[in-house]
C-alpha positions as CSV (number, residue, x, y, z in Angstrom):
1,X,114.0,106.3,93.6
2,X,110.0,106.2,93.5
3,X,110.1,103.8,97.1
4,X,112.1,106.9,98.4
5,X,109.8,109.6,96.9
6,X,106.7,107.3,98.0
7,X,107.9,107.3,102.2
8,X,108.4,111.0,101.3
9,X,104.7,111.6,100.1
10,X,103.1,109.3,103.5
11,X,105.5,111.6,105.8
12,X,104.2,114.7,104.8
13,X,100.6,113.2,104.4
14,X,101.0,111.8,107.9
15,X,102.7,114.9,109.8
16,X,99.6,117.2,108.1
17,X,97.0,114.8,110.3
18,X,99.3,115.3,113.2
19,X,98.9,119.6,112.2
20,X,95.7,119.5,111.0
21,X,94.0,119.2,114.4
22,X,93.1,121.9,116.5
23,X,94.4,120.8,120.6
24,X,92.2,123.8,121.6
25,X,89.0,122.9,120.1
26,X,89.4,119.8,118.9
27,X,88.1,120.3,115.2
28,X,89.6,119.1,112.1
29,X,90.8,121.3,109.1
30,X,88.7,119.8,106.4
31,X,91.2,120.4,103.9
32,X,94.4,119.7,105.3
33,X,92.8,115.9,105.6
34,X,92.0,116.0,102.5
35,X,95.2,117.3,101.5
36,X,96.9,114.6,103.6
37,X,95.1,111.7,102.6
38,X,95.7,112.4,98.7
39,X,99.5,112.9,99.4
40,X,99.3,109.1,101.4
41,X,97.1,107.8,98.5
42,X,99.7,109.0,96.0
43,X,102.7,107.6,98.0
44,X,101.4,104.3,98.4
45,X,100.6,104.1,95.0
46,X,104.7,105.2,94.4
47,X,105.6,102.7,96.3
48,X,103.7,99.6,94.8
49,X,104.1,101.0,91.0
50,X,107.9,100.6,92.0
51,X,107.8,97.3,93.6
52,X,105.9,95.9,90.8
53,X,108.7,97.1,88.5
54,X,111.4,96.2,90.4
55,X,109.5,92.1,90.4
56,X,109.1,92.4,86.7
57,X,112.8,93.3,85.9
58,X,113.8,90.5,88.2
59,X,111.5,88.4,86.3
60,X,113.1,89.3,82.9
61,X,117.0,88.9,84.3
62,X,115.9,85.5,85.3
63,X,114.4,84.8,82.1
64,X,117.3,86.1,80.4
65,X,119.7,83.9,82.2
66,X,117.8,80.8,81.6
67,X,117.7,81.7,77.9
């Protein structure tokens, strides 16, 4: 469930650099980048806090099988 929630964060983090742009002008809105980059930041971090649990309960299953 936090892999799923993690793509979730870097999707909306990605589509507000795609809307944070101005095609008229071409200037950047300061705070949706910073907006977007904190929701990617926090998503990736989702995402490896969950694969590192998912490779420690495999770890332990194996360990209890061998036991």
């Amino acid at each position: 469930m936090m892999a799923k929630n993690g793509l979730f964060l870097i999707s909306i983090g990605l589509i507000l650099i795609m809307l944070s742009a101005n095609a008229n002008t071409g200037v950047y809105d300061g705070l949706s980048l910073v907006t977007a980059a904190f929701l990617i930041i926090v998503g990736i971090a989702l995402m490896l806090w969950h694969k590192r649990r998912a490779k420690l309960n495999n770890l332990n299953k194996q360990n209890r099988t061998l036991s």
